[in-house]
N, C-alpha and C positions, 0 to 999 in steps of 0.2 A: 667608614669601613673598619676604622678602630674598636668601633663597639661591637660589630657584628662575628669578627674576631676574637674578642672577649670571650663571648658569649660562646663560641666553638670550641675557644681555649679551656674556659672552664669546665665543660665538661670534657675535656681531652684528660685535665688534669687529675678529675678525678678517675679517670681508666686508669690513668697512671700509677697511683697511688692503689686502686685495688690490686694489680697487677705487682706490684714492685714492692710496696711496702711491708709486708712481711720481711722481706730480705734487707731491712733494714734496721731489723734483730741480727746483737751477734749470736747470739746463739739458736740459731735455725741448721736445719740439716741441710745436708746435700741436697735434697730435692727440692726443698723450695729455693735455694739459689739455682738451681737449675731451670725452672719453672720462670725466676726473675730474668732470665737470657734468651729463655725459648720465647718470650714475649717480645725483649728487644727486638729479633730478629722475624718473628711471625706476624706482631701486628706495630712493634713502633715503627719499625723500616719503612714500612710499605704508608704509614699516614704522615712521616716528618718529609717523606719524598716528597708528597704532595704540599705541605707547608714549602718547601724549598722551588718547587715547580710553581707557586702563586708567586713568589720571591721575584722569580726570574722574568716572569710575564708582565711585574708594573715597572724592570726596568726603570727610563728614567722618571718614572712619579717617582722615585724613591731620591732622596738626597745623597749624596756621595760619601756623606758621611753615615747614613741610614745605613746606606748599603754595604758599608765599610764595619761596622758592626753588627749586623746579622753574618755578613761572612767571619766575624772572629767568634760571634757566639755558636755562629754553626760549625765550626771547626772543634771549637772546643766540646759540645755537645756529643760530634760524632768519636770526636778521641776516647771521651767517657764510656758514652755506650759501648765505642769497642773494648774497651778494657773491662768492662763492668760484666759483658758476654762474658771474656776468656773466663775472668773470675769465678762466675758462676756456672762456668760449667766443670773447675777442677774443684777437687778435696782441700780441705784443711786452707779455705778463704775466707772464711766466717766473714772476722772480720775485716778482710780486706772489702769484701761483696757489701760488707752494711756501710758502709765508707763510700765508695763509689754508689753505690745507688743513691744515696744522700746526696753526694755530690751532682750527680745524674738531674735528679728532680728539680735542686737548684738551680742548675743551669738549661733544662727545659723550660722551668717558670720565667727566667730570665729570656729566654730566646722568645716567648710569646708578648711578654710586657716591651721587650725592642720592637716587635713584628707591631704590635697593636698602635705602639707611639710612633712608627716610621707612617703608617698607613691613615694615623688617627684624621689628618686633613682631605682624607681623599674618599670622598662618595663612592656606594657602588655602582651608580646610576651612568656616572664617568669614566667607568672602566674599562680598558680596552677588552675587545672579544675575548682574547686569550685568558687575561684574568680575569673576566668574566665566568668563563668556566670552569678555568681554575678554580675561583671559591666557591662555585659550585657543586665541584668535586670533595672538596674540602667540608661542605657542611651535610653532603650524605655522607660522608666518614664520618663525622661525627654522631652524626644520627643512628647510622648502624656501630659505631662504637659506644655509646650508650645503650643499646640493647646488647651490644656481648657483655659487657662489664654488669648489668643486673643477669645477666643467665649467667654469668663464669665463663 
């Protein structure tokens, strides 16, 4: 399941990176750090849910200590992106916004490389139903997250 995850992740990461990375200039204007927030909350929200909803579904296939680090990576994830929203939607954050979305990125790439190494032993032929569909869910996001990132 490790790899299969990868492979969702990689292209998640690059949405990410079309979406965000401008805003990783200090000197962008108002509107593309606005543009970097209106993403967090339009389309990262609604696909880390669903990374977080697979989380919860392999229960205990997941090691206690697996589990015990994606809950700290996903705390710190969500604390980012909310600061990284306010950021970007006030004046005169330049550089606070190219900071955090930096930080942002780094710790989504980390939350998938945890996700991918907690999962890496487990098939998805073994799966229970739930997260069954859960990564189900997860790889037509992905799939239609790669068609919005080539349209914009």
């Amino acid at each position: 399941m490790g790899a299969v995850l990868a492979t969702i992740h990689e292209g998640w990461m690059r949405q990410v990176a079309v979406f965000l990375g401008p805003a990783l200039k200090e000197d962008v204007d108002f509107w593309t750090r606005w543009s970097a927030a209106r993403f967090l909350g339009d389309r990262f929200g609604d696909r880390f849910r669903l990374e977080c909803a697979l989380v919860e579904t392999l229960g205990d296939l997941l090691s206690a200590e697996a589990a015990e680090t994606l809950a700290g990576a996903r705390a710190q994830l969500e604390g980012t992106a909310e600061q990284l929203s306010d950021a970007g939607r006030r004046r005169a954050t330049r550089m606070l916004t190219a900071r955090l979305a930096r930080r942002f990125i780094d710790q989504l790439a980390l939350w998938c490389v945890e996700l991918e190494v907690a999962t890496n032993r487990l098939g998805t032929a073994d799966l229970p139903e739930a997260a069954g569909r859960a990564l189900l869910r997860l790889r037509a996001a992905e799939s239609l997250g790669a068609t919005t990132a080539l349209t914009g």
